[in-house]
N, C-alpha and C positions, 0 to 999 in steps of 0.2 A: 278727265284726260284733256278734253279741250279745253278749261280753265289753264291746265298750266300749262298747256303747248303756246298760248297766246300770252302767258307772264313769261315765257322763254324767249317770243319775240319781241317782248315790251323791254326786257333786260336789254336786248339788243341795240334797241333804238337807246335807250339811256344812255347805251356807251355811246353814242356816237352824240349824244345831246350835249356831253359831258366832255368833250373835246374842246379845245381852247379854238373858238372862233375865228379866223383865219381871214388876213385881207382880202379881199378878191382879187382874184388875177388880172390881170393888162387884161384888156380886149382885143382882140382880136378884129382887123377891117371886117372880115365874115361871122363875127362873133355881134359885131357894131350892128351892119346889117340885118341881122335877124332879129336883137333886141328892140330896133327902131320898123323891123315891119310889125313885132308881136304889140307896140303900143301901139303903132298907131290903127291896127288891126281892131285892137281892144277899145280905143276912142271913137272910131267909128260905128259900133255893135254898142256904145257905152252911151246914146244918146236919150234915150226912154226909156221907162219898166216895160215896155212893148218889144223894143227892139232886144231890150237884155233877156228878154224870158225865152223869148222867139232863140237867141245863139244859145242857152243853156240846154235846151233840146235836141237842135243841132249839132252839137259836140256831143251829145249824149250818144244819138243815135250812129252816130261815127263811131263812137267809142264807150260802148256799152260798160267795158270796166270801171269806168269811173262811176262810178254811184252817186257820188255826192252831186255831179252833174244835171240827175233825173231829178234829188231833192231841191237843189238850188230853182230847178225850174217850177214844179210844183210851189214852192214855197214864192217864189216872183211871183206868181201867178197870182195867189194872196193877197201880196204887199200890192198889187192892181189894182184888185178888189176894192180895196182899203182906201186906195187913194180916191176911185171914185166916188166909193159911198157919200167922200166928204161933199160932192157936189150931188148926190142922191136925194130923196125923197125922205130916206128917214132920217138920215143923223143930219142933213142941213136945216131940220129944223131946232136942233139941240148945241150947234154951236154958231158962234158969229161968225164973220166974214173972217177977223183978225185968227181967229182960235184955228180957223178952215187952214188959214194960213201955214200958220205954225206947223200947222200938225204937219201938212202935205210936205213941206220942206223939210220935217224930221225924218218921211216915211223914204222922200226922193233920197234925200242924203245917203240913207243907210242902204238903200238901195244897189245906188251908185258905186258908195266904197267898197262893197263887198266883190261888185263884178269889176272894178276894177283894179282890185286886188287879188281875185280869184281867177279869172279870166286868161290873165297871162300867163298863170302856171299850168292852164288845161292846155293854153296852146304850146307851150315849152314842151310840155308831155307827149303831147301829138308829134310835136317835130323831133322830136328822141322817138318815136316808134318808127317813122320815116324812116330815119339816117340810123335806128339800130345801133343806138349809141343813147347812152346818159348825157344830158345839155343842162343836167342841174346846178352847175357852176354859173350859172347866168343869173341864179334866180336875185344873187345880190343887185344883179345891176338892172332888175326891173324893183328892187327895194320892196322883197319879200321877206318874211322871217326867217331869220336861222332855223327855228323849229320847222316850216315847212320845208325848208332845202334838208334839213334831214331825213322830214316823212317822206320827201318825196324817191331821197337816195333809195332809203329802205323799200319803200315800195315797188319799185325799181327789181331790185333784188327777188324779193318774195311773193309780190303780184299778189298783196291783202287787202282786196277792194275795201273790207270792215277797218280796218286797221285806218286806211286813209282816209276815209268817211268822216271817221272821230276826229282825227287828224285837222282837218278841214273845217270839221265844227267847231273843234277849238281854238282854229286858229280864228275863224271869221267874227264868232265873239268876243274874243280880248281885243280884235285888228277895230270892233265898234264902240271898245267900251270908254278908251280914255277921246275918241274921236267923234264919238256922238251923243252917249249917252252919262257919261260924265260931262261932255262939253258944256259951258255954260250959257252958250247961246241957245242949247234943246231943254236946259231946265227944266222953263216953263211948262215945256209940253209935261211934263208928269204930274203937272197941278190941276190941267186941263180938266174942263165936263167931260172930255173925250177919254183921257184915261180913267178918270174913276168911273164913270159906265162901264168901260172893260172890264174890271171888278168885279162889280156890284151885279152887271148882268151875265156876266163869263162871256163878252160880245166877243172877245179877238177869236177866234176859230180860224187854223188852219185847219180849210176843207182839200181836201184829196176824192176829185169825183171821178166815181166810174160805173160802167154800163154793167145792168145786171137785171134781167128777164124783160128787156128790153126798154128799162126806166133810168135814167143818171140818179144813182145812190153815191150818198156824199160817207168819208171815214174819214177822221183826223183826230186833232187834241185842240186844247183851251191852253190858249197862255197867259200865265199868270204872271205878275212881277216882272214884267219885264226888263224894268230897271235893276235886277240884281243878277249877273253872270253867270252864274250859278246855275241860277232857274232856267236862261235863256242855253245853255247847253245842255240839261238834262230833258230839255224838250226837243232840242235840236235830234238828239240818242231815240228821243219816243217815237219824235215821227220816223226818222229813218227805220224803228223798226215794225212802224203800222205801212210804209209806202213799201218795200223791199220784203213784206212778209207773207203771205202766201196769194194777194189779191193784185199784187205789182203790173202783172199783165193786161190787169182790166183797167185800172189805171194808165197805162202808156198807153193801151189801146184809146182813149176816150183824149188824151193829151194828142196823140196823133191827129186823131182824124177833128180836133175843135182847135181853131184859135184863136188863141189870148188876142181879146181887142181891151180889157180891162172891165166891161161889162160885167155883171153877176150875168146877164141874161146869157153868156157860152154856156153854162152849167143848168141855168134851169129859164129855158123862156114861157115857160107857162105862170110864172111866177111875177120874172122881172122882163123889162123891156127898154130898149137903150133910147126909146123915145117917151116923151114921158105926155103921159093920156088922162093926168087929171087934168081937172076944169077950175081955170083960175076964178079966185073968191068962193070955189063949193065948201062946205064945214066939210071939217075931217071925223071921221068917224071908223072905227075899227075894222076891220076887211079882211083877217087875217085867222084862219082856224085850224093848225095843225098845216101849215105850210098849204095850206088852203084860198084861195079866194073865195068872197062869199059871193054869190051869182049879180054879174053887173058891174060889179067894181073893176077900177083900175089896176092896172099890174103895177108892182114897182118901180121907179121910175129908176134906172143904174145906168147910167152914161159911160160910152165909149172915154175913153184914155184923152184919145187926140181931139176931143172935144170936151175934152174936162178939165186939163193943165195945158200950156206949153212947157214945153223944152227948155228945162233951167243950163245957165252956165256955172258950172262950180269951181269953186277956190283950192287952189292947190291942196293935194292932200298933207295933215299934221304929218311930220318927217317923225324916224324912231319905231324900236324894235318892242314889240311889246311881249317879247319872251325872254323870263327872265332865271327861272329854275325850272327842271326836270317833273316839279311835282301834278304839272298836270298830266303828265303821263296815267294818272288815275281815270281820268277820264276815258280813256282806251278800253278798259280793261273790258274783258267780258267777251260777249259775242251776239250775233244778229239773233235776234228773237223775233216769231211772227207776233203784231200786236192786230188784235180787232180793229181799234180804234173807231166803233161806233160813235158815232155823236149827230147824225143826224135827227131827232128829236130832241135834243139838247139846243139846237143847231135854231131848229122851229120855234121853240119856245124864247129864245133869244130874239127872233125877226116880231112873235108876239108883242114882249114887253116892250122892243125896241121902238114898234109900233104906237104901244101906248101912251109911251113915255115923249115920244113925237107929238101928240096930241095934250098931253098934261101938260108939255112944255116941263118938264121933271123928270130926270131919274124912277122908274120906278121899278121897287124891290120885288 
């Protein structure tokens, strides 16, 4: 019965997918105004993966119905991670200075575009629940997709957190695909030592950590492929249904009360530490046993954010709508499922090899 209560409201949104696009209307002097505080609201929240992760919690916590809000944050959170591993202990011994590059600039980018294409429709939303009125007719003139001014309309109407969730997913990965990861300038990055370790060690891990008999226990998935859209949405659907599924609240709980500096050491400082406590010229030698130190050794060396990159400026976003037929309305379909998403020894055994493979100066399988 709920499979086809949700293909009754998928038919809905169709029709309205399926309506001949329509110019935007004249603005409005108050219509001007609003569109010009939501960007430059979004510009200023849009300057670091720190400062972006930190507003996606905050609109969360205002506005609990939005779902995808709590994911986008959780998953910032991540793309932090990530960025400073490049300056870390393990993976800067695995790539060059040039490769460190690259990659941070691919991770900043995609970062970037998502919140600030995502961003202005959480606050459009917001200000439609103020004023108790739909303001989705603007959403052209912040140059969002059709597809979204539709899910948003609908949403609007029938208040389907799930529905807008997918919604959001897919619009965030088609809004990355022909702007980052087809782009020719991120190429490179997919030939990288850094992507094929992801692979080969299943290293990408979005971790979702939360408090549980008084220890930070990690749950999420492995992303594969990330180069092919496909993959990056039906992972997008996983985690939303491992974070929003019966464990959510130990999750927000532990996102509450810790915050994102980009360090690993937020989630485990017994492990990792944002100062780094090896001894220059000592030989490196393995330390690491089931997410274990061995007695003596250093912790992981994971650096804060604001001591890892500055603050990039970036180039105007590629103009263009990247929805083009109804058919990903498939992606929709279904409904929230609670997932496990255990992966915390999968999670260990990765920090292992990744370890070794530091010290081989190699890949190892």
């Amino acid at each position: 019965m709920k499979g086809a209560f949700i293909l009754r409201k998928l038919s809905q949104l169709k029709k309205q997918l399926k309506q001949k696009k329509q110019v935007p209307p004249a603005l409005t002097k108050s219509d001007e105004k609003m569109v010009k505080k939501i960007v430059d609201e979004t510009s200023l929240l849009n300057k670091n993966n720190v400062t972006r992760t930190k507003a996606y919690l905050d609109f969360y916590r205002r506005n609990p119905a939005i779902h995808w809000s709590f994911l986008a944050h959780m998953v910032s959170r991540n793309g932090g991670w990530n960025m400073t591993d490049l300056k870390g202990s393990l993976h800067s011994r695995l790539m060059d200075r040039s490769e460190r590059e690259t990659f941070f600039s691919f991770l900043e980018r995609s970062n970037w575009l998502i919140f600030q294409d995502a961003y202005p429709q959480l606050l459009l939303y917001e200000e439609s629940s103020k004023r108790k009125k739909p303001l989705f007719h603007l959403l052209p003139a912040l140059h969002v997709s059709f597809f979204m001014k539709c899910a948003w309309d609908f949403f609007w109407q029938e208040r389907d957190s799930y529905l807008l969730t997918m919604a959001l997913i897919v619009n965030e990965q088609n809004y990355l695909e022909s702007r980052v990861v087809q782009h020719p300038g991120y190429q490179a990055v997919f030939s990288t030592v850094e992507f094929k370790m992801q692979d080969l060690l299943s290293m990408n891990h979005i971790l979702f950590p939360y408090v549980k008999g008084g220890k930070v226990k990690l749950a999420g998935a492995t992303v594969h492929q990330f180069e092919r859209l496909h993959e990056r949405i039906l992972i997008g659907k996983r985690l939303y249904g491992i974070l929003f599924g019966s464990g959510l609240k130990m999750v927000e709980k532990w996102a509450s009360s810790t915050t994102h500096t980009g360090s690993r050491k937020d989630y485990w400082p017994h492990l990792f530490n944002s100062v780094d406590e090896g001894m220059p010229g000592l030989a490196l030698k393995p330390r690491l046993i089931s997410c274990k130190l061995t007695p003596g050794s250093p912790r992981i060396y994971s650096p804060k954010l604001e001591f890892s990159w500055k603050d990039r400026k970036h180039e105007k976003v590629e103009p263009g709508d990247w929805y083009k037929d109804s058919n990903v309305l498939s992606y929709l379909e279904g409904s929230l499922e609670s997932l496990g998403g255990e992966i915390e020894a999968e999670y260990c055994s990765t920090l292992r090899k990744l370890e070794l493979a530091g010290i081989l100066g190699e890949v190892v399988e």
